[in-house]
C-alpha angles and dihedrals in degrees: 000000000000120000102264095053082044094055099046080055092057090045102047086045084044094052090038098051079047103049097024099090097040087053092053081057098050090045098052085054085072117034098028092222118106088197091057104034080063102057088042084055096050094040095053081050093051099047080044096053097056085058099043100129092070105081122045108181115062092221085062089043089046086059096049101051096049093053088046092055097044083043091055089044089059095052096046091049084042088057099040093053089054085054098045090048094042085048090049091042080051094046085045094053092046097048106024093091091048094047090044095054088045093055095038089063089052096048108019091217117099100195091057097037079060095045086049086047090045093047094050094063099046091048085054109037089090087058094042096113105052090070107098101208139349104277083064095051096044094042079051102055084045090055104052094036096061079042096056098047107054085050079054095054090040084048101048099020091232 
């Protein structure tokens, strides 16, 4: 390496070993997950490295470094939220027919025992993410349906 290759190095460790606990913070803002946080942080250092030569004052290298973390938090929220809806429409399509039939036996009307089971998994989907594994979330749906169901009968005295 000649000097002047050595001393960008210096100064991109040195602005890394600077910014790099404040963007962790920042990151972990966002995702709510310090591990992550973490690999969202070195790997917005390391694209940024291959283009280096591109900013000169720290202050503009400082910018660009927070709104490339926060811009990396959003797509990794972005694509989490596609995984976590793909994975629920999966979980809907598997357990929709049995749900239905339960619900069908409690109130005798199909049309209402798929609008219960419809009903159940919009009114969950903001809680999707707290169930640990699938047994929870089926024994759950089970649950509320039947739940919902019988509210439905007393409601409607069906």
């Amino acid at each position: 390496m000649t000097s002047e290759p050595k001393s960008k190095f210096k100064n991109y460790k040195n602005l890394y070993r600077i910014l790099y606990p404040q963007l962790s913070a920042v990151a972990n803002h966002y995702v709510n997950n310090i591990e992550e946080s973490n690999e969202i942080v070195q790997d917005v250092f390391l694209n940024a490295w291959a283009d280096y030569s591109g900013l000169e004052n720290e202050h503009d290298m400082t910018d660009f470094f927070y709104d490339a973390v926060i811009n990396a938090c959003v797509d990794t929220i972005k694509d989490e939220q596609k995984s976590k809806f793909k994975s629920y429409r999966e979980l809907f399509k598997i357990l929709h027919p049995q749900l239905s039939a339960i619900a069908y036996q409690y109130v005798k009307d199909f049309v209402v025992a798929k609008e219960i089971v419809q009903e159940v998994f919009l009114n969950a989907w903001a809680d999707y993410s707290e169930f640990d594994d699938e047994n929870d979330k089926t024994v759950f749906f089970y649950d509320v349906v039947v739940n919902t169901c019988v509210n439905t009968i007393k409601e409607k005295q069906i």
